[in-house]
N, C-alpha and C positions, 0 to 999 in steps of 0.2 A: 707831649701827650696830645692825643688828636681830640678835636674839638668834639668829633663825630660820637666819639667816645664818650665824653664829659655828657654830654646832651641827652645818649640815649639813656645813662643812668640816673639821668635831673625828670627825662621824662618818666620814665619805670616807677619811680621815689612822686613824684606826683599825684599819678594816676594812683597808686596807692594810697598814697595818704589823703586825698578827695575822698575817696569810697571808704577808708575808716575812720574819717572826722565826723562824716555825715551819721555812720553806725552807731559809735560812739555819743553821739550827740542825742540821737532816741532812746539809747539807753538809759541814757542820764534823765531824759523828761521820763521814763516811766520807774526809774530808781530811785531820781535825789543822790545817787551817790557822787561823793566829793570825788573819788577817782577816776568816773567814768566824764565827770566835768573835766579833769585837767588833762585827763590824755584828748578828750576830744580837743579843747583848746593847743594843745601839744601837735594835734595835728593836724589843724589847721594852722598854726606858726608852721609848720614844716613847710605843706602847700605854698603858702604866701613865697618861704624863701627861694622853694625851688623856682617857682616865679622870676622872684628877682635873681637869679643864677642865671636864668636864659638872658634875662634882661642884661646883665652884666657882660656877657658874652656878644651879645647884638651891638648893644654899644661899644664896644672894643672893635668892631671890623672896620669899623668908620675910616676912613682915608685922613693921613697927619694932612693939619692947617700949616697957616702964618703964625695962630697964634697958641697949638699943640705941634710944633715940628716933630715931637717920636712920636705920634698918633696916640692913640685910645686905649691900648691893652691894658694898662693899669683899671681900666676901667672894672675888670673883673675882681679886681684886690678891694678895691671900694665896696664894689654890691656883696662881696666874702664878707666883710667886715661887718655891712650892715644887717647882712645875717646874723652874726653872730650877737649882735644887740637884739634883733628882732626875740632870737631864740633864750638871752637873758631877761628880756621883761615881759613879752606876751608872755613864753613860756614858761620860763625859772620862778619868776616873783608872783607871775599870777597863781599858781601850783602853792607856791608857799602861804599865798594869802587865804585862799580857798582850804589849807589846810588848818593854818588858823583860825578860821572863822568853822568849818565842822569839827574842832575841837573842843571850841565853845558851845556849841549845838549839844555835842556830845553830852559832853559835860552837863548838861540842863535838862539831859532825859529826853532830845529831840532826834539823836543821830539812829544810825541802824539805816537796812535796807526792809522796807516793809511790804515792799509788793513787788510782784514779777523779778524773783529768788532768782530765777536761771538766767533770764535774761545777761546781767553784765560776765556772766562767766562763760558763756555762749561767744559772748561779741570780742571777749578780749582773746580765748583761743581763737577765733578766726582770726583777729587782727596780727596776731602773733603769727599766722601763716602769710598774711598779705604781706606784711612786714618783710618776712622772712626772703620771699618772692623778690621784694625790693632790692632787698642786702645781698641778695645771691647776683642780680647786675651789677651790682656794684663792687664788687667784690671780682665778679670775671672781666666788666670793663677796667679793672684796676690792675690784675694780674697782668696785660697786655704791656703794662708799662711800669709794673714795681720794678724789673729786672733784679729778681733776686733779695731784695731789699727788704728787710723785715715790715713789720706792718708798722708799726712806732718811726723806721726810720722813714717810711715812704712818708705819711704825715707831715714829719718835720723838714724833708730834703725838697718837698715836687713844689716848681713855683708852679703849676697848676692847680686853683684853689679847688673848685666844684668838686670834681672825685675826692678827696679831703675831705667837705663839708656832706658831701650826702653818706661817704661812710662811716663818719661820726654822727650826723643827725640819726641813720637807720639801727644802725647800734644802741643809740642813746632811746632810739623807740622801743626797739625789743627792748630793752632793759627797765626801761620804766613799763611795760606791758608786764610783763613781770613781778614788779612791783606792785602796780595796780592789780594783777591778780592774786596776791598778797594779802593787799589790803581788805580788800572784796570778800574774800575766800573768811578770811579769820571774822569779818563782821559776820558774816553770813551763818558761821559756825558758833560764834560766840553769843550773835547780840548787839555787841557793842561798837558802837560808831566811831570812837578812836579809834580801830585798825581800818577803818578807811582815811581817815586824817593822818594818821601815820605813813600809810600808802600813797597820800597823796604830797606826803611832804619829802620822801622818798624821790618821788617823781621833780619836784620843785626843786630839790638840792643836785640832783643828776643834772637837768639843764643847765642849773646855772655854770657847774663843772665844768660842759660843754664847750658854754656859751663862752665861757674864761679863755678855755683853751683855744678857741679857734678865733678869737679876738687875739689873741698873742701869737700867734703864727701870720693871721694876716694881715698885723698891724706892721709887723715885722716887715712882709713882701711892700706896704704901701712905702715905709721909709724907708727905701730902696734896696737890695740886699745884690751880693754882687754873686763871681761864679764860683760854684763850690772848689774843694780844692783840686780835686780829680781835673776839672776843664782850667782851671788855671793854669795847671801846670800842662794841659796840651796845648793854651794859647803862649805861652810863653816860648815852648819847644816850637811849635810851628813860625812864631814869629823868626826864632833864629834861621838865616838861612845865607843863599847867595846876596850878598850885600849889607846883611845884616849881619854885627859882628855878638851883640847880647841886645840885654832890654832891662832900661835903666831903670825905669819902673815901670810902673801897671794898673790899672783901674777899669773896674767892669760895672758894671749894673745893669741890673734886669729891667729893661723899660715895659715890659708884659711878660708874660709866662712863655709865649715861644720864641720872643727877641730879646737878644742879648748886644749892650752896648759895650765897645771894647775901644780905650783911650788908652795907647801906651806911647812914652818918649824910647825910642830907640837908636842903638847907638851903630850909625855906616863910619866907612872910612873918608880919612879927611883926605884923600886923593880922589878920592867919585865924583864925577859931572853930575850937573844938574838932572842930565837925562839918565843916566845910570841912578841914581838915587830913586829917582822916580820911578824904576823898573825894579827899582827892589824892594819900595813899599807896594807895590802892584802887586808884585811876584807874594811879595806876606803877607797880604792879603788872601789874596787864593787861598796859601796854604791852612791859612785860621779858619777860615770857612771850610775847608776841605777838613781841618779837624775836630771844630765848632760848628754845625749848622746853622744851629741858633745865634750864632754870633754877627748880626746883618749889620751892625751900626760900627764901624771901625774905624777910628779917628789913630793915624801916627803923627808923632812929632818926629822926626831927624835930629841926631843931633851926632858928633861926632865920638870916638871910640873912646879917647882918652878920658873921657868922664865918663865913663860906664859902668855902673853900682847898679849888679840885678836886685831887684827887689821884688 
């Protein structure tokens, strides 16, 4: 997945959510209302993460040390991860607490939206269009690279976290914009200040949903996850070749989202010179890389034929 890609829908999801945090937020000084407080906090947690998304990606270009020989690319599984905390407690628990506490409001004859009626329903259909604005990049820079792939499996398969996290954060905006308009709508109609505590608890449970989900995907990438089976099985075929008679076993891991490290014992003939052996792990290399791109870091052992159990 091209970086170029990831970045332009971190910026898009941004710029967006800056201009409806800020919206959101005057709504709320001239409403009181609990759901124009939690999406504005909602979106300024998004803001911050897309933040640390770029952030996570800058530090990953960094050139490997002494004392990181596969370089930095993890680095982006890290700042995914800490997104997805950002997004369970700014977002999720704050939302829940604020629901909490205008429930109690409510409840005491204080809740209700008492002044400036149109306002939050004004700012939450715009915001549902900025939003939308958002998730449409994100959504056409993601197409470039589902190949075909449902939307649930692209999620689960791309070790490239950022396009993942901002089309679940921008979904999980509409959706809770939605809500908030829910909530809002029926106090407005009703009176009554639990359907804003409702809406905004609505809103508190969808984050946290989120935040689960994308903490179990990218916790998954940080504790190393290897190649799916589709590329294993074209490293193993491409490893077989002149010199190469199978391959005993096999081990990959994704040291970043667009390098792949590739550890296999492979089994030559026990008649091959030193220099023929040598020209045959050369030679399978090429060919891995030629059927793996991603596959940079490539470690073979030799070993000879009669112990050779593919695995």
């Amino acid at each position: 997945m091209s970086t170029e890609g990831s970045n332009k829908a971190i910026v898009a999801a941004l710029g967006a959510n800056l201009g409806i945090a800020a919206t959101k937020f005057v709504a709320f000084l001239l409403t009181a209302s609990s759901s124009m407080l939690a999406e504005s906090i909602h979106s300024l947690a998004d803001s911050g993460n897309q933040v640390l998304l770029l952030v996570g990606g800058k530090r990953a270009q960094r050139p490997a040390t002494e004392e990181h020989p596969f370089g930095f690319g993890r680095s982006r599984y890290l700042y995914a991860f800490i997104v997805s905390v950002v997004l369970f407690s700014v977002g999720g628990l704050f939302a829940l607490y604020e629901a909490y506490h205008k429930w109690h409001e409510a409840s005491e004859g204080h809740g209700g939206i008492t002044s400036w009626h149109w306002v939050p329903v004004v700012v939450l259909v715009a915001a549902i269009g900025m939003e939308g604005f958002s998730f449409r990049t994100a959504i056409v820079e993601a197409n470039h690279v589902r190949e075909g792939r449902s939307w649930w499996r692209f999620i689960r398969e791309t070790k490239s976290p950022e396009l993942p996290v901002v089309l679940l954060e921008d979904s999980a905006a509409l959706v809770g914009l939605v809500f908030a308009l829910f909530g809002v709508s029926l106090t407005l109609i009703t009176g009554d200040g639990h359907w804003d505590a409702v809406g905004t608890a609505m809103i508190g449970l969808l984050l946290v949903a989120v935040a689960f989900l994308l903490a179990m995907e990218t916790s998954s990438l940080l504790l190393g996850e290897g190649a799916g089976p589709e590329d294993l099985q074209k490293i193993k075929s491409a490893l077989v070749g002149p010199g190469v008679d199978s391959v005993i076993h096999i081990r990959t891991m994704y040291v970043g989202p667009e390098e792949l490290m590739v550890a296999a014992k492979i089994a030559v003939s026990p008649t091959e010179s030193a220099r023929d052996i040598t020209e045959a792990i050369d030679a399978a290399e090429v060919r891995v890389r030629s059927a793996v791109p991603i596959a940079r870091l490539i470690f073979l052992e030799p070993d000879i034929a009669r112990t050779a159990v593919t695995q």
